[in-house]
C-alpha positions as CSV (number, residue, x, y, z in Angstrom):
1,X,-106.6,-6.3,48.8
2,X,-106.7,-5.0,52.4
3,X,-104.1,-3.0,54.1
4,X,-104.0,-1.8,57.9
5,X,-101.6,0.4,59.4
6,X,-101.7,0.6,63.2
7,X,-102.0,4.3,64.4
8,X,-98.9,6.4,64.8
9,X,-97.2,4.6,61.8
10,X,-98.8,6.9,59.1
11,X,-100.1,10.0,59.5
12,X,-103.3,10.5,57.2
13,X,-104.5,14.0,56.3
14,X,-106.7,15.3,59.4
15,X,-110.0,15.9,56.1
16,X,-110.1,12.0,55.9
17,X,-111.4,12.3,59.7
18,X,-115.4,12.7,59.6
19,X,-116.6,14.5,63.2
20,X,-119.8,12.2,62.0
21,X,-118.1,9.1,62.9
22,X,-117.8,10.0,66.4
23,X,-120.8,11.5,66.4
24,X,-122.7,8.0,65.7
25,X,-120.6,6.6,68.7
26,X,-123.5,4.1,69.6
27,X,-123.7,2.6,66.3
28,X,-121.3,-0.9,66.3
29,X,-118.5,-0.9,64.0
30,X,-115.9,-3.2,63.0
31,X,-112.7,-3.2,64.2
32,X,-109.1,-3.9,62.0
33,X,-109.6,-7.5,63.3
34,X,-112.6,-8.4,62.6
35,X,-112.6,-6.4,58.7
36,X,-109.4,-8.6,58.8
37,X,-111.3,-12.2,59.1
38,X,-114.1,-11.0,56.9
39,X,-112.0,-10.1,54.2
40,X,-110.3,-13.9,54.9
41,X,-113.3,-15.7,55.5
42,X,-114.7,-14.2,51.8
43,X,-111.2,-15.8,50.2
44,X,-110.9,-19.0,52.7
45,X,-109.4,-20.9,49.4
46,X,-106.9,-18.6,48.7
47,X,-106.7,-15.2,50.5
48,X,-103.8,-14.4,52.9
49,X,-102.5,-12.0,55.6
50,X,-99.1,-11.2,56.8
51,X,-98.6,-9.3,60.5
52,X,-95.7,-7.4,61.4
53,X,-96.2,-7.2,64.8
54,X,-98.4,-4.2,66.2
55,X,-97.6,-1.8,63.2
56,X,-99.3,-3.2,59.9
57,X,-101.4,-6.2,58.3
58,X,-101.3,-6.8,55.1
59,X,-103.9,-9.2,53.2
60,X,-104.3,-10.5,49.4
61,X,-106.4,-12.5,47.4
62,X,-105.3,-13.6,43.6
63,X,-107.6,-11.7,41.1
64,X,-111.0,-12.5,40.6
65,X,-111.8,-9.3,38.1
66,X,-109.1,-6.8,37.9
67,X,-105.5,-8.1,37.6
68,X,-103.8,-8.3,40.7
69,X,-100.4,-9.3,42.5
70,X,-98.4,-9.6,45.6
71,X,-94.2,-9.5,45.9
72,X,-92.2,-9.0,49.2
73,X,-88.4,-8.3,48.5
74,X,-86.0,-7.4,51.4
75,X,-88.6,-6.4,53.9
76,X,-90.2,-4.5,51.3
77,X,-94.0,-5.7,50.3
78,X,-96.4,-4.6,47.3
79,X,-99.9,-5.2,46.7
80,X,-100.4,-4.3,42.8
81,X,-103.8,-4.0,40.9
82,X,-103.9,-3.3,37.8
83,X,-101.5,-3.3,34.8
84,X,-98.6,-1.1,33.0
85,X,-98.9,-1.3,29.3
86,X,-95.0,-0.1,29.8
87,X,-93.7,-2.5,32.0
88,X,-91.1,-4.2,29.3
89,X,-89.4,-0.5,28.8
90,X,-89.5,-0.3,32.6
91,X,-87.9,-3.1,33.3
92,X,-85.3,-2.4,30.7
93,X,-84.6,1.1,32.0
94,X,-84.2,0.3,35.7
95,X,-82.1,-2.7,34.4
96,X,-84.5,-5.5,35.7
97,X,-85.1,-9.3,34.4
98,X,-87.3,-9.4,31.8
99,X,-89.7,-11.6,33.5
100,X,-90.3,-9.2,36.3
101,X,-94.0,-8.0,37.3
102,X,-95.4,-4.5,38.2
103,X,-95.2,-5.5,41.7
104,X,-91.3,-6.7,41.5
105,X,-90.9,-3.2,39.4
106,X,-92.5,-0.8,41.7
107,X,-90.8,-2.2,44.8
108,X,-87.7,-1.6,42.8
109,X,-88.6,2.0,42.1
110,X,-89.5,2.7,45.4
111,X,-86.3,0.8,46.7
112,X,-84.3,3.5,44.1
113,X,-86.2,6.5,45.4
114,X,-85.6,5.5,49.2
115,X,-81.8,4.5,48.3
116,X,-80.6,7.1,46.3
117,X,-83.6,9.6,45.4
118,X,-81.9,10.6,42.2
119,X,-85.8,12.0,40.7
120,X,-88.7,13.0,42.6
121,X,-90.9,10.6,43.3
122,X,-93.6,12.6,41.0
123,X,-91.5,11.9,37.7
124,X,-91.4,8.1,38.5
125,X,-95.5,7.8,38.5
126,X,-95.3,10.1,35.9
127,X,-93.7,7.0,33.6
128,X,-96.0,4.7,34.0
129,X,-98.5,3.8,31.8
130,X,-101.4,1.9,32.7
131,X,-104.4,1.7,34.9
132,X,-103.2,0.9,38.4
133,X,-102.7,1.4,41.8
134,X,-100.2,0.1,44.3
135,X,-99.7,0.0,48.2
136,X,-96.1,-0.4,49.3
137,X,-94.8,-1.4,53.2
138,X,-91.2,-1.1,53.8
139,X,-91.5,-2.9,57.2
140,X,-87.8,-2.3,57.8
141,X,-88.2,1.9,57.4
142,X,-91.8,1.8,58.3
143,X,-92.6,3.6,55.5
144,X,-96.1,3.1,53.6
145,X,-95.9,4.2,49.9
146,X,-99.3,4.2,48.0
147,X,-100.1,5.3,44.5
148,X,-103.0,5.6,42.5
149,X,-103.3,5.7,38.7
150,X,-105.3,9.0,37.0
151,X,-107.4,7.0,34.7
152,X,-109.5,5.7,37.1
153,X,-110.3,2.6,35.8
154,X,-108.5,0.9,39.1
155,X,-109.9,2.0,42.4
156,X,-108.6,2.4,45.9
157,X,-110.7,4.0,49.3
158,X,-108.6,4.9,52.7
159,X,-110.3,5.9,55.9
160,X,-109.6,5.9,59.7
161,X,-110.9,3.4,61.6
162,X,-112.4,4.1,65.1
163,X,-108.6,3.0,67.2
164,X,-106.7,5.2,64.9
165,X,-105.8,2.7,61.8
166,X,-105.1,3.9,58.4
167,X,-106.9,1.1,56.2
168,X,-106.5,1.0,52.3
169,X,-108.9,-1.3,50.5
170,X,-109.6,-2.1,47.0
171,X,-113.3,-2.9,48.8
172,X,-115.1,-0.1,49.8
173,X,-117.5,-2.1,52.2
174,X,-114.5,-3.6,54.1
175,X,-113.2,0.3,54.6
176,X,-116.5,1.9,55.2
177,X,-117.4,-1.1,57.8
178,X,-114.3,-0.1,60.1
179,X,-114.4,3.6,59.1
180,X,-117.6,4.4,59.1
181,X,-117.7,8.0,57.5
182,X,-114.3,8.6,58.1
183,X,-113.2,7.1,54.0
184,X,-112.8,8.3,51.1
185,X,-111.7,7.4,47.4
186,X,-107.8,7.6,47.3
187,X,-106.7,10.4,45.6
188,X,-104.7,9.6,41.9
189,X,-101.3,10.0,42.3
190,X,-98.4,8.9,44.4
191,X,-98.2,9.6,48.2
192,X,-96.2,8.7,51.6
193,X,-98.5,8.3,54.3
């Protein structure tokens, strides 16, 4: 799973810039572009990207270890590793199909959190139950939604690339290849970046 957001369209916290990175200035590092046809070109069978114009890039790749899926509903788009051992009761409560996924679920939540806020978004992450982690682009909005499970079983990095990017990688050599020192493990828990 790879995610880029273009700058200006989140705002990450000014720690997860390292003064290192701009101190090795001479050393060569990838941009968005090119972490975005490695990433490809290491899933040419089956790995995909979706553009939305000069504000974010998402790419997937079915699972190969960890559990792993995609959804896009209503200009609203989910890349979800992972699993909730809860999903059924989930489903039940926010009165969705049976057959739904955690993707289709959390895009849901999110789409009842942006609509009507009726909890904080806190108590929602606080239902689920599983190891996971989830990045959420409501292309409409441009709003980027990202949570990460506390068990840690599931892992996420973020960093800044060198134009300003905010990338989000379940693949910590795709972020630190773009990011050089400016990445970090995502922090458990649910944020809007």
């Amino acid at each position: 799973m790879l995610a880029i957001f273009k700058n200006g369209l989140v705002n990450p916290p000014k720690e997860l810039h390292s003064p290192a990175s701009i101190q090795l200035a001479s050393d060569r590092f990838k941009t968005c572009e090119e972490t975005l046809k490695e990433f490809l070109s290491a899933n040419p069978n089956n790995g995909f990207s979706l553009g939305f114009v000069d504000k974010a890039i998402l790419a997937y790749a079915p699972p190969t270890s960890q559990p792993r899926l995609f959804c896009g509903v209503d200009d609203v788009y989910c890349t979800f590793l992972g699993n909730l051992n809860n999903l059924c009761n989930l489903n039940k409560q926010y009165g969705l199909s049976k057959g739904g996924n955690e993707a289709m679920f959390v895009i849901e939540a999110y789409r009842t959190l942006r609509d009507r806020s009726p909890i904080p978004a806190h108590q929602v992450l606080k239902e689920l139950d599983g190891a996971f982690g989830f990045v959420i682009y409501d292309h409409k909005y441009g709003i980027v939604f990202a949570a990460l499970g506390a068990d840690k079983s599931v892992n996420l990095f973020w960093g800044v690339a060198a134009d300003g990017s905010v990338m989000i990688s379940d693949n910590v050599a795709l972020v630190k290849a773009s990011c050089r020192k400016s990445f970090a493990p995502f922090p458990p828990g649910i944020m809007f970046i």
